[in-house]
C-alpha positions in Angstrom: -23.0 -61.7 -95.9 -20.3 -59.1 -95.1 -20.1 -57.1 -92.2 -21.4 -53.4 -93.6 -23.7 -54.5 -96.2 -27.2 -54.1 -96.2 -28.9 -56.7 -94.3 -25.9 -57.5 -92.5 -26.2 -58.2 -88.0 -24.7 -54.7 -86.5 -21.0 -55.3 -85.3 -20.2 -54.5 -81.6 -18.5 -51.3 -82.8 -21.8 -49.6 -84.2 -23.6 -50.8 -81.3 -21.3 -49.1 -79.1 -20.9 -45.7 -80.7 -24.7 -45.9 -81.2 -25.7 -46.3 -77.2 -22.9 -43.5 -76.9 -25.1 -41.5 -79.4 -27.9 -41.7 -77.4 -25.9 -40.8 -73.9 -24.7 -37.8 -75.5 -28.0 -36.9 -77.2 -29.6 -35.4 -73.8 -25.9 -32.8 -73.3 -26.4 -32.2 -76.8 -29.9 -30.7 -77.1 -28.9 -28.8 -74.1 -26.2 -27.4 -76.1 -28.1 -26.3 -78.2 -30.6 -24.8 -76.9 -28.5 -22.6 -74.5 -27.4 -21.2 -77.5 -30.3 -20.9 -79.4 -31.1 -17.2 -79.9 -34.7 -17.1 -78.2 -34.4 -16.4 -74.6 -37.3 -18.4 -73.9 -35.8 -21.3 -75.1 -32.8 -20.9 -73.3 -34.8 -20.6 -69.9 -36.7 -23.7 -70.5 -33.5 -25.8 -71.1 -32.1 -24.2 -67.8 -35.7 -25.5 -65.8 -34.7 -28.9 -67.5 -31.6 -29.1 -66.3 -32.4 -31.6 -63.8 -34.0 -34.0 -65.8 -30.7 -33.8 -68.3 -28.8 -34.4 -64.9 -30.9 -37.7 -64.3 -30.8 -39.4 -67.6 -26.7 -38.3 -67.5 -26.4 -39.9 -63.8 -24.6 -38.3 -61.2 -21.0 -38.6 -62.9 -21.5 -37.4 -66.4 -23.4 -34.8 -64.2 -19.9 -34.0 -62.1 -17.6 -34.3 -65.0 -19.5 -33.0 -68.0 -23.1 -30.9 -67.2 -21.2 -29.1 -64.5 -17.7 -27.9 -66.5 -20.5 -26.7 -69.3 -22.4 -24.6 -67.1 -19.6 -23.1 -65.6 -18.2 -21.8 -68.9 -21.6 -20.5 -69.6 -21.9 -17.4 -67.7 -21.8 -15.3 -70.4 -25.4 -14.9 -71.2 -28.8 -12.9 -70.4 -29.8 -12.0 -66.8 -32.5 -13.7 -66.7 -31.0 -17.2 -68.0 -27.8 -16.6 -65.3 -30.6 -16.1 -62.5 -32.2 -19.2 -63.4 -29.0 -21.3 -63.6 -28.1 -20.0 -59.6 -31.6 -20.9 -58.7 -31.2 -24.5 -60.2 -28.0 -25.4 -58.8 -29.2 -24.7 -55.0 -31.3 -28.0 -56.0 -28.9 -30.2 -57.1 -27.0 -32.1 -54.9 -29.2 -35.5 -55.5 -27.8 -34.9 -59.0 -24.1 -34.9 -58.2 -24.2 -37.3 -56.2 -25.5 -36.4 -52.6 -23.9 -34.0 -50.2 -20.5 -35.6 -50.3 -20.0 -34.0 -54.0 -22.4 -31.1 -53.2 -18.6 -29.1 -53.5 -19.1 -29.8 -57.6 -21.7 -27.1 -57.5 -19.6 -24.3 -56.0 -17.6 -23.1 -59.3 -20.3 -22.0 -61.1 -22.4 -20.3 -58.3 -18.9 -18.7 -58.0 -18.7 -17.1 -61.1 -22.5 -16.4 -60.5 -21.5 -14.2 -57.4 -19.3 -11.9 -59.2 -21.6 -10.9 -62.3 -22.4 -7.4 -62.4 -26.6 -8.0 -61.5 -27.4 -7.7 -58.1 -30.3 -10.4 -58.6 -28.1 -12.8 -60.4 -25.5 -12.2 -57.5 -27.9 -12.8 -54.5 -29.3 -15.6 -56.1 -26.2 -16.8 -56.4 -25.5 -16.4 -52.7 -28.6 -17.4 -51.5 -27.8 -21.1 -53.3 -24.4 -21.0 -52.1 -26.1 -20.9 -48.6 -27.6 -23.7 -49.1 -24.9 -26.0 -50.7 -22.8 -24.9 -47.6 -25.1 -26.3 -45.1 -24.4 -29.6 -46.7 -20.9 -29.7 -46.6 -19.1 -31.8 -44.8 -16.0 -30.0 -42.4 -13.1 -31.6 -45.3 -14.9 -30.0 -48.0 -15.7 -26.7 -46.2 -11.3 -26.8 -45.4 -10.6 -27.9 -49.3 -13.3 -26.3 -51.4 -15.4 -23.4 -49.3 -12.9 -22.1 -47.3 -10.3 -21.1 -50.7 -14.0 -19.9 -52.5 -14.3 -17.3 -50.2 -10.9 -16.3 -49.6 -11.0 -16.0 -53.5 -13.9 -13.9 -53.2 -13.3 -11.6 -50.3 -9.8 -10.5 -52.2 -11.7 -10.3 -55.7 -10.3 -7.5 -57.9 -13.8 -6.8 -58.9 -16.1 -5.2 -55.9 -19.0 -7.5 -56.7 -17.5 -10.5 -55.6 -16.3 -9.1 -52.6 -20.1 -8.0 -51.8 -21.3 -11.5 -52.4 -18.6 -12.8 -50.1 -20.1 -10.5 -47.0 -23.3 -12.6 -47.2 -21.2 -16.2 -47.5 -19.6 -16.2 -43.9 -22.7 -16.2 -41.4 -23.6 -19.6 -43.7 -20.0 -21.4 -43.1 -18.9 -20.2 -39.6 -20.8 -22.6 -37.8 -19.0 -25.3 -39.7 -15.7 -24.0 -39.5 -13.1 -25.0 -36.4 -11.6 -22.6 -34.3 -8.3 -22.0 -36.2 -10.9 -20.9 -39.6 -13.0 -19.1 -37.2 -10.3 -16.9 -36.6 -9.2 -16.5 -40.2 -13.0 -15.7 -41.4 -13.0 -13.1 -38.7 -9.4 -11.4 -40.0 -11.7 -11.5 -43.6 -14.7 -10.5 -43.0 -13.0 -7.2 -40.6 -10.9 -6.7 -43.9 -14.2 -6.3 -45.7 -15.5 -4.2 -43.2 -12.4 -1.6 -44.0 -13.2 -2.2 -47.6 -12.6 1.0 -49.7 -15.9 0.6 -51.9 -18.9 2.2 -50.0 -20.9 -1.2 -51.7 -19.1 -3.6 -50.0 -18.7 -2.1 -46.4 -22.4 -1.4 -47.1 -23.4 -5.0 -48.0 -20.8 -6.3 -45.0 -23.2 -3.7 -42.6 -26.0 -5.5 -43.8 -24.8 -8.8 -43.5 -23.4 -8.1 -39.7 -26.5 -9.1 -38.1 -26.5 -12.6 -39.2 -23.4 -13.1 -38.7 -23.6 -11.9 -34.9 -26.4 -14.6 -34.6 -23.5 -17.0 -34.9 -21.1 -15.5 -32.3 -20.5 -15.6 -28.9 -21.1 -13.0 -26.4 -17.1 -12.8 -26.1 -16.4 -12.7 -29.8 -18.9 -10.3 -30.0 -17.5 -7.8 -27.8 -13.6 -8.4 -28.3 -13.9 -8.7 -31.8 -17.2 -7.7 -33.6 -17.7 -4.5 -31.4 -14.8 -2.6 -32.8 -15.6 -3.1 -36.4 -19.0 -2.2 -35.5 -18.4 1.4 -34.0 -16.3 1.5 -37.6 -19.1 1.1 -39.3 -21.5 3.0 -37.6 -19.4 6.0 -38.0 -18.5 5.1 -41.5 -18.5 8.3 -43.9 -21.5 6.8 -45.8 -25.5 7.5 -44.5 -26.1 4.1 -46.4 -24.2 2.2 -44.4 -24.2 3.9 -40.8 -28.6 3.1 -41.0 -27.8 -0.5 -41.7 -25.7 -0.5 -38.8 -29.2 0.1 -36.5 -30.5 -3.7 -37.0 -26.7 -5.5 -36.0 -26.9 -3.0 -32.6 -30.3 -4.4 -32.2 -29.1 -8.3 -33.2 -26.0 -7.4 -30.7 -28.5 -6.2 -27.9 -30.2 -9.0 -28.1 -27.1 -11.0 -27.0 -25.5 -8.8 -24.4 -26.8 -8.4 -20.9 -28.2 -4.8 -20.3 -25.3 -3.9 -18.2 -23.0 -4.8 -21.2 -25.6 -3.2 -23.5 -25.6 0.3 -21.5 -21.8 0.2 -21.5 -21.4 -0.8 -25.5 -24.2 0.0 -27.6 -25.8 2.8 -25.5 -23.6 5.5 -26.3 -23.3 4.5 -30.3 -27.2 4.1 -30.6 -27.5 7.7 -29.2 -25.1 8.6 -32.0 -27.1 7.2 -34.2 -30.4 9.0 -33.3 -28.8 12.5 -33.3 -26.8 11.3 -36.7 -26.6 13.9 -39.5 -28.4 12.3 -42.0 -32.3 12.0 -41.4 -32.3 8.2 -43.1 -30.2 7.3 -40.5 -32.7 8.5 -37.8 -35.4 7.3 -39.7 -34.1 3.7 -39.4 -33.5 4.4 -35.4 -37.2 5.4 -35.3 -38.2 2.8 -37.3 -37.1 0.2 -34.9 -36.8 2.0 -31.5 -39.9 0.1 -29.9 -37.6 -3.3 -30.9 -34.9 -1.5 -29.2 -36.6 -0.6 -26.0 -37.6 -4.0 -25.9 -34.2 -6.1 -26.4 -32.4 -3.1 -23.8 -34.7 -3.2 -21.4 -37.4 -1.1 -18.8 -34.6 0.2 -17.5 -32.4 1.7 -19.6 -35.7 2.6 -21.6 -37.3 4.5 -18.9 -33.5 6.2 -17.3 -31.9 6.2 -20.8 -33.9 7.0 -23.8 -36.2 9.5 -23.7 -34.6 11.8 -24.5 -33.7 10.5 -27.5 -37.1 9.8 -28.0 -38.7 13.1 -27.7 -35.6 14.4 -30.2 -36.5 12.1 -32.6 -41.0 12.8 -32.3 -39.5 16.4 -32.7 -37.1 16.2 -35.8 -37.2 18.3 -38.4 -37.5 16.0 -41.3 -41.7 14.7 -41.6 -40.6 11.4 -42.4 -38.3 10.8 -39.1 -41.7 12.0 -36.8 -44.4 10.2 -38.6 -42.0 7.2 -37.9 -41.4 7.8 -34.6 -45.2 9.1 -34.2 -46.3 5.2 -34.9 -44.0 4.2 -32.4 -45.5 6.5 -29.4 -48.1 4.2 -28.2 -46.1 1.4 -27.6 -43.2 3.5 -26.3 -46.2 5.1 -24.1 -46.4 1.6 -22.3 -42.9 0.8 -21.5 -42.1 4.4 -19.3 -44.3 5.9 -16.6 -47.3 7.7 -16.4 -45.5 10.8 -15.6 -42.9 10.0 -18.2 -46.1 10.1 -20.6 -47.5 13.4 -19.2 -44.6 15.7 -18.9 -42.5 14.5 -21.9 -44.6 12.6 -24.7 -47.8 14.3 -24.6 -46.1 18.0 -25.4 -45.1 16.4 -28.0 -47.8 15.1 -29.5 -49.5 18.6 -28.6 -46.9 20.7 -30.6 -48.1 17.8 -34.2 -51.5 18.4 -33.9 -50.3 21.8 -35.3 -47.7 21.0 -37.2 -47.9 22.6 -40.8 -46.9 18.9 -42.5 -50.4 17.8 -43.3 -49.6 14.2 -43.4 -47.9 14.5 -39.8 -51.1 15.6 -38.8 -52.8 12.5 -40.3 -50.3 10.2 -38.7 -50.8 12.0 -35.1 -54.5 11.2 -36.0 -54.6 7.7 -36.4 -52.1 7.1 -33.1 -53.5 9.7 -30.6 -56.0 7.2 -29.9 -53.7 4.6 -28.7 -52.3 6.3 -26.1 -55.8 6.6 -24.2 -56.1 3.3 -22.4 -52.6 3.8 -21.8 -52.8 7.3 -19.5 -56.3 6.1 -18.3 -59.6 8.1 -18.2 -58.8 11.3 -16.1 -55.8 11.7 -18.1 -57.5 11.1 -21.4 -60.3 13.7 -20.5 -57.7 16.1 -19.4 -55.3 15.9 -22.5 -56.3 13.7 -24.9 -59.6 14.9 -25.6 -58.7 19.0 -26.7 -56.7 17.8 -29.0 -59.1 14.9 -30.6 -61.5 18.1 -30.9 -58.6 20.1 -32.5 -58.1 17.0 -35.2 -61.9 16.9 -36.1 -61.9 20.5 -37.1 -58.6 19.8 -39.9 -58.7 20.9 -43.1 -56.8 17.8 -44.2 -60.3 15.1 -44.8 -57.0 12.2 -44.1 -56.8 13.8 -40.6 -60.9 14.0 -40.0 -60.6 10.4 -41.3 -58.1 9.1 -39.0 -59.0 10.5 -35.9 -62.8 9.4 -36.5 -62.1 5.4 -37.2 -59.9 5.3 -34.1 -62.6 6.6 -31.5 -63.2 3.0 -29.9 -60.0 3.3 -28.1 -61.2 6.7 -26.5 -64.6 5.5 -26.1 -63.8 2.2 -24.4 -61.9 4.6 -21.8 -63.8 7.3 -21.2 -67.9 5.6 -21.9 -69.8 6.9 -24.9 -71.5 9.3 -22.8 -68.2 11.4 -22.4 -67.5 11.4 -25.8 -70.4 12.3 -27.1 -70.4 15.3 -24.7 -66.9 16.5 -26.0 -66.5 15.0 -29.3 -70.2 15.1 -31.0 -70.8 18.9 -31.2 -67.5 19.2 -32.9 -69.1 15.9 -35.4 -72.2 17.9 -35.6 -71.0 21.2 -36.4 -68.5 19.9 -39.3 -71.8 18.1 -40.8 -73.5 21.6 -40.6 -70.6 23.4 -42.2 -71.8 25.9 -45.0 -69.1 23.7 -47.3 -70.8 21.5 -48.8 -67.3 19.6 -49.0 -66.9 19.1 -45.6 -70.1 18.2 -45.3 -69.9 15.7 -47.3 -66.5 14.7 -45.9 -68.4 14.0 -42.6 -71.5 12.0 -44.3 -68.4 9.3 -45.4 -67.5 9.1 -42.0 -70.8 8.6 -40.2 -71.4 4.8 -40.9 -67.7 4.5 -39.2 -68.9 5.9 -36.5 -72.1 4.3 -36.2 -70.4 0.7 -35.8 -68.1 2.4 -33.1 -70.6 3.8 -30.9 -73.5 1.7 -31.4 -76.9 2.0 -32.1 -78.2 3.3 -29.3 -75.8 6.3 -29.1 -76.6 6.7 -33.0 -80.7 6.7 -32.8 -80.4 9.5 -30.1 -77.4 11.6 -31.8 -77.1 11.1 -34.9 -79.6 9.9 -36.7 -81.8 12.9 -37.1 -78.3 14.6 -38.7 -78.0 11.6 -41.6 -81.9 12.1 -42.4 -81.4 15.7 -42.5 -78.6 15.1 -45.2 -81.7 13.8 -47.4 -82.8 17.0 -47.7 -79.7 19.1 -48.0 -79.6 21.7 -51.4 -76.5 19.8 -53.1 -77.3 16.5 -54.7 -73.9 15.4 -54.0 -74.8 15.9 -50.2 -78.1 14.1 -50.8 -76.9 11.3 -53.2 -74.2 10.3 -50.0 -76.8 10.4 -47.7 -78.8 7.8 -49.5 -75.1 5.6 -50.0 -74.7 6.1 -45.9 -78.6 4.8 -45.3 -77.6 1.7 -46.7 -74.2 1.2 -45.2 -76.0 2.2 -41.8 -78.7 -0.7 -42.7 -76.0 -2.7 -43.3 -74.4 -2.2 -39.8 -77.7 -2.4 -37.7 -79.5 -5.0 -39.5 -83.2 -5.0 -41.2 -85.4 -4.7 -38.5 -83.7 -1.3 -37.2 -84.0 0.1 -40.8 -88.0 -0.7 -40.5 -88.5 0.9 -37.5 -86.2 3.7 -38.3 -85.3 5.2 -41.5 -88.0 3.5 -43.5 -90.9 5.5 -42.3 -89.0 8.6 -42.4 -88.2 7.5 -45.9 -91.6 6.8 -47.2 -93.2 10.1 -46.1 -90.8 12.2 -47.9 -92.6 10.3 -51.1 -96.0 12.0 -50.5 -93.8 15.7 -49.9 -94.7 18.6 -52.1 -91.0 19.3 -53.0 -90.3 17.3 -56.0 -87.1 17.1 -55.1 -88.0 15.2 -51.6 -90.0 12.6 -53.5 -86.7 12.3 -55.8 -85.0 11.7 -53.0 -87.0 8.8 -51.7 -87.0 7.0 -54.6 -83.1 7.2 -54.5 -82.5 6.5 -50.9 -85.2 3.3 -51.5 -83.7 1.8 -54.5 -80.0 2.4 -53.2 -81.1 0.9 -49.2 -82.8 -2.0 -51.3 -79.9 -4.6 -51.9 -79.6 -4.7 -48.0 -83.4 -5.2 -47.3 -85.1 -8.4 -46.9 -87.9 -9.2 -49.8 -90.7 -9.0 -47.2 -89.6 -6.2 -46.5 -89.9 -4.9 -49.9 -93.1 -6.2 -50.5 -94.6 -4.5 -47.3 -93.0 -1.2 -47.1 -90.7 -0.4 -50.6 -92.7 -1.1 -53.6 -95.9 0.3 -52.2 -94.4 3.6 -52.2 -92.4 2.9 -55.5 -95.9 1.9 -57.1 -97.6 5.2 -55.8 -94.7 8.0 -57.7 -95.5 6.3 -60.8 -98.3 8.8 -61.3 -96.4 11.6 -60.4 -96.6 14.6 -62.7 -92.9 15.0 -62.9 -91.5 13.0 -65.7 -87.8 12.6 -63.6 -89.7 11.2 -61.0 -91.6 8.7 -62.9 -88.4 7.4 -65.4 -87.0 7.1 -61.8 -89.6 4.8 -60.7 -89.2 2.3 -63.8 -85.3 2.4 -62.4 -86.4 1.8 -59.0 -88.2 -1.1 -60.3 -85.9 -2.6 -62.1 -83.7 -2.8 -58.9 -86.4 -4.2 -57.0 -87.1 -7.1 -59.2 -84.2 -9.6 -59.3 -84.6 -8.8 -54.8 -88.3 -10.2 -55.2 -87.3 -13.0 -57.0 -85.1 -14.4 -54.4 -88.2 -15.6 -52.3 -91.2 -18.0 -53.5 -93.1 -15.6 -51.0 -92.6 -12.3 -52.9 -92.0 -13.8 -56.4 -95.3 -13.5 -57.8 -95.3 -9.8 -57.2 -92.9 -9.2 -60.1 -96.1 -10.1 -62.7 -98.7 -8.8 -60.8 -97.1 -5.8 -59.6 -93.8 -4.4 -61.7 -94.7 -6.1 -64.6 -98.0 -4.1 -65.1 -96.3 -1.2 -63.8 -93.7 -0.9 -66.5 -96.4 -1.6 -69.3 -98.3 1.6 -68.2 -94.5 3.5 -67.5 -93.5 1.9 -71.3 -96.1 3.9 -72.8 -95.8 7.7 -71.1 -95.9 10.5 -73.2 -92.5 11.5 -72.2 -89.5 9.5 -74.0 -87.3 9.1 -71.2 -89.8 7.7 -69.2 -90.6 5.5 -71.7 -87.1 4.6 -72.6 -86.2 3.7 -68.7 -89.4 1.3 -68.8 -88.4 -0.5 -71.9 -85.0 -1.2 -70.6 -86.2 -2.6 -67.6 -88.8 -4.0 -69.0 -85.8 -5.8 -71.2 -83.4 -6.1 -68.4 -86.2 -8.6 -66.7 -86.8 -10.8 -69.5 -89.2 -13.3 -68.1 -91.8 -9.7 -68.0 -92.9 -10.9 -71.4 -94.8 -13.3 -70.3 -96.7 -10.7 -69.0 -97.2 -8.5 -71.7 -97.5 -10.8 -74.5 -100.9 -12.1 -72.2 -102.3 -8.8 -71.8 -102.2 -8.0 -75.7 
């Protein structure tokens, strides 16, 4: 039989290109799927790369997977951003670390594509592949990449390169120190706003890496650069490397170097910059020190808590109470608290709101006297807002003032202002009031409440707007909620159940609301001994609202008598018979509301199909 006829043994040749057939088939259906036209299918491929790298092994990996990618930049977003975040894992498919250099090329390409995503995904992996270099590759392969990078024609690479050098100084010996230095000062003097920007940003982490020395002979300079840079964007970003600096230098060094710039900074033109010094000035206190906190920056303080822009003082309005605790009580008197004085008028609404919810904090920090003296005028002031966010604020902040100055203080100062908005003749305000009452209530406890305020939130049952009256059944349950059970037995219930037997329909409407809606936080027993009794009674009532509303009330109480063998039984011999007699009223609404619950509590059939 001849070689090549049919039946014939395979010769070595076929068997060879065969096995070489199937090697190749893996890089193949990669192929072409990266250039199939559906995205999707293109993404998958990319998330299979790895297991493509396995069955090629490490060198077909290095000498053919890696060349492919790299000559395959030219593609969606979303593909590119996948390919960056694959390569950060795979060094175990090169080869280890000692060929973990393979991957660079193509996150190099990555680094310089116009998408910011793509491009810090790109440097985030190149991060990574750094730390596993060894110091020949970071001399032979890193080093040229980001020499290549910093002096890219195109400004995206050189952006990527800022965030590359904090990653591979570490590694680096003193003669490559000194040249990443030279670069990265050269991309600080960059002419693109982008890149100084993204080189102000990437500062800080780089100064993590320095020494105290470097830092001053040769970071310092190129920092005042920056922070007086002709771009907003890049002077704010220049707040968190004098923070990352401080942290380094000793306060003396501090005072003498980053003093004088910071204060620049917090009287800048531009209000983001101020904002960002606001934003982290308790950090700042902190990594400067009491000292020069207490001698130095109070003043700059107090200029930013007064600045003209809203955004600037609500910032620096958070950062009062802690501020409040590293300076002196006198500090606090004489210079904060004007301040905060001069907001609790100010015409920004939402300054106002932010005052609210951080007045508070600065009571246990002046003490009671001080607290009584200054704090609490203006805590009046903030109840009486027009803003509800204000009323709000102030309100769900009042432990810190209580735990100072006792609940019986308070309620001497704060409480007729409480009770007087609750009065209001708007019924808005009123009603504002009723949403913060249950707030309170946990606050002050419920001893203060049953002698203050608990006559108010039944009053609010009886109030002439339905609104008012239909949030003052919504508070009697958060309230039951808050105090438990037994309170609401003692308390509200029988206050409750005599408004059923009132003359004013509208009273008895009201009970059935308040009952049904405080149900779902009552125990069954409770229920059975005190709810449905006075549910059953209005189902006679000669107002047809009053009755349909029973059959609702009813069909609330149900599935809460269910839940215990004890008051289970109660649903046939009790509802059940109830809603036959409701289900057939002479008015149609009644009737309909009986049917439905009647419907809604299926197993009441059993019931009515017996009594037929």
């Amino acid at each position: 039989m001849s070689p090549g006829t049919p039946g014939s043994l395979p010769s070595s040749e076929d068997t060879n290109r065969e096995n070489e057939e199937q090697e190749l088939y893996p890089i193949a259906v990669l192929v072409d799927e990266l250039k199939n036209e559906d995205v999707q299918l293109r993404l998958n491929a990319i998330r299979n790369l790895g297991t493509i790298a396995m069955a090629l092994g490490p060198q077909r990996t290095r000498d053919e997977l890696i060349p492919f990618l790299n000559d395959s930049i030219d593609d969606e977003d979303e593909v590119l951003l996948a390919v960056a975040d694959e390569l950060s894992k795979f060094s175990e498919y090169v080869g280890g670390p000692e060929y973990a250099h393979f991957m660079l090329g193509p996150l190099e390409n990555l680094s310089a594509v116009e998408e910011v995503l793509v491009r810090d995904k790109a440097v985030e992996s190149l991060c990574k592949i750094v730390a596993l270099l060894n110091s020949s590759q970071i001399e032979h392969y890193f080093m040229p990449l980001l020499k290549r990078l910093t002096s890219g024609e195109w400004f995206t690479s050189r952006i990527s390169a800022t965030g590359l050098y904090a990653a591979g100084y570490s590694k680096c010996t003193p003669e490559q120190r000194s040249e990443l230095k030279v670069l990265f000062a050269q991309l600080i003097q960059d002419d693109t706003p982008m890149v100084r920007r993204a080189a102000a940003k990437s500062l800080k982490d780089l100064i993590k890496e320095l020494s105290k020395d470097v830092i001053i002979s040769n970071i310092l300079p190129l920092f005042i650069k920056l922070s007086s840079d002709d771009q907003d964007t890049v002077r704010l970003l220049t707040v968190e490397d004098l923070v990352q600096m401080a942290r380094i230098l000793s306060p003396e060094e501090s005072k003498q170097h980053l003093l004088p710039i910071l204060k620049q900074l917090g009287q800048d033109k531009s209000w983001r910059v101020r904002y960002m010094v606001a934003t982290h000035f308790t950090e700042i206190c902190e990594v400067l020190g009491e000292t020069i906190t207490r001698e130095e920056l109070v003043t700059l303080f107090v200029s930013l808590i007064k600045d003209s822009e809203g955004e600037v003082k609500m910032t620096t309005i958070g950062q009062a109470p802690a501020f409040a605790k590293k300076v002196d009580e006198t500090t606090v008197v004489n210079k904060i608290l004007p301040c905060i004085k001069d907001l609790v008028i100010d015409t920004n609404q939402h300054v106002r709101a932010v005052v609210a919810i951080n007045i508070s904090g600065l009571a246990p920090i002046v003490g009671k006297d001080l607290t009584i003296e200054y704090l609490l005028p203006l805590f009046l002031q903030l109840l009486k807002d027009d803003f509800p966010e204000v009323r709000l604020n102030i309100i769900s902040k009042l432990e810190h003032v209580n735990q100072v100055i006792g609940v019986e203080r308070l309620s001497q100062s704060l409480l007729p202002a409480i009770v007087e908005l609750a009065e209001d003749k708007q019924w808005r305000v009123r009603l504002a009031i009723i949403e913060y009452i249950p707030l309170l209530a946990k606050q002050l406890g419920v001893g203060f409440f049953d002698e203050k305020l608990l006559s108010l939130c039944m009053s609010w049952l009886c109030d002439t707007v339905f609104s008012i009256r239909e949030a003052a059944t919504t508070n009697l349950k958060q309230l039951v909620d808050i105090f438990g059970c037994e309170w609401a037995t003692e308390t509200v219930l029988p206050q409750v159940m005599d408004m059923a037997t009132n003359t004013n329909f509208l009273f008895r409407m009201t009970s059935l609301f308040a009952l049904g809606t405080m149900a779902t936080s009552l125990s069954p027993e409770i229920i059975q001994d005190k709810v449905l009794p006075t549910v059953l009674e209005l189902k006679t009532d000669p107002i047809p609202n009053i009755r349909f509303n029973v059959a609702k009330s009813l069909e609330v109480l149900t599935p809460i008598l269910r839940q215990s063998p004890a008051t289970a039984d109660l649903v046939n011999t009790h509802v059940a018979p109830a809603l036959q007699d409701l289900s057939n009223d002479n008015d149609v609404d009644v009737r309909w509301f009986a049917e439905r619950a009647i419907l809604t509590g299926n197993y009441i059939y059993i019931y009515i199909l017996t009594s037929h």
